[in-house]
N, C-alpha and C positions, 0 to 999 in steps of 0.2 A: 392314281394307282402307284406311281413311282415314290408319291411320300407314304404310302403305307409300306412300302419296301423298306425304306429308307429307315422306317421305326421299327420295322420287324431286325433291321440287320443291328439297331444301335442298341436295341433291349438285348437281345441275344450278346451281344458284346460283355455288355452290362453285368450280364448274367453270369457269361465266365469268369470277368473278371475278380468277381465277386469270388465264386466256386473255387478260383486260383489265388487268392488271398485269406480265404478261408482253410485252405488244405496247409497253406504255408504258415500259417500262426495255431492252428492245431497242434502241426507236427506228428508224428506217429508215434505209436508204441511197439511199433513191433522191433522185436529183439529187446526192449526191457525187461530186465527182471527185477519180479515183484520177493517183494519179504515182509516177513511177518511182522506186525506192527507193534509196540514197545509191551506190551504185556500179552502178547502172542507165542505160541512155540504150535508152528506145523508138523506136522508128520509126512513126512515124504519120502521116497525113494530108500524106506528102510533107516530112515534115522530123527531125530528132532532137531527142527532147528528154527532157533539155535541150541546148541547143546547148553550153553549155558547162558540162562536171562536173568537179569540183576532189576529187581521189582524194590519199591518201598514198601516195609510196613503197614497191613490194610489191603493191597493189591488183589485185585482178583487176575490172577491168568487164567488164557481160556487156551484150551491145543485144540486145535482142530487137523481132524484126518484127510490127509488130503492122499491118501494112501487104500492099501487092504485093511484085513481085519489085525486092530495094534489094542493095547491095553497101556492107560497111563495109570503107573502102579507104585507106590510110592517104597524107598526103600524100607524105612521104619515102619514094620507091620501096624496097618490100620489106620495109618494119617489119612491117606487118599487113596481111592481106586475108582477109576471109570466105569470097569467093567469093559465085555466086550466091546470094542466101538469100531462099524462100518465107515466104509465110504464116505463122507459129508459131516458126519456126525462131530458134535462136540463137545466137551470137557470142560466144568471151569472149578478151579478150586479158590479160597482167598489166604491168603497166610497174613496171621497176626501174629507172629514172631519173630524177630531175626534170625538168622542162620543160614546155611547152607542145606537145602532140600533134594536129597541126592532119588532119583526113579528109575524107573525102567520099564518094558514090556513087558509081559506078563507070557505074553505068545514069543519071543521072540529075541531072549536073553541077550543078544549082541547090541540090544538097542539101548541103552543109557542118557540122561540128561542131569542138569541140574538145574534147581533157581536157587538163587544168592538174593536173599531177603534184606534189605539194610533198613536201618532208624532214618 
């Protein structure tokens, strides 16, 4: 009986040990902040960002709302426009030109962005 004690206490050991090597090479996230990944622009807290993303030639970006209802609206009438877009929803245009591609909101005229297209 005492050697079944004896493996119930060493497994359990075993176990936390484990459990506490495990927590400590995870590490945590919290209090990380996350950002938009290189051909991303989020919608948040009433602005894009980043306001301005520098893509290559060919790129597709994609914005996603991570926000209310926002409009990605390009300023040069008729290049791009979303349309309404909710909650979750997403956007993606590809630009095959260089330049500078200046937008905006459509709902919400304080809101501006660029992308900066290079070869």
């Amino acid at each position: 009986m005492e050697r079944k004690w004896t493996l119930l206490v060493v497994a359990a050991i075993a176990i936390a040990v484990v459990l506490v090597l495990a927590l400590i090479f995870m590490g945590d996230d919290y209090g990380e902040e996350f950002h938009p990944g290189e051909r991303e622009v989020w919608i948040d807290n009433m602005a894009f960002e980043p306001f301005n993303l520098t893509v290559s030639v060919g790129a597709n970006v994609t914005w996603l709302n991570n926000d209310g209802s926002h409009t990605v609206t390009s300023d040069e009438v008729g290049l791009f426009d979303s349309g309404t877009m909710r909650t979750g929803d997403m956007f993606q245009f590809t630009f095959t030109e260089e330049g500078q591609y200046f937008y905006h909101c459509a709902l919400h005229p304080e809101m501006h962005g660029v992308v900066t297209v290079v070869a």
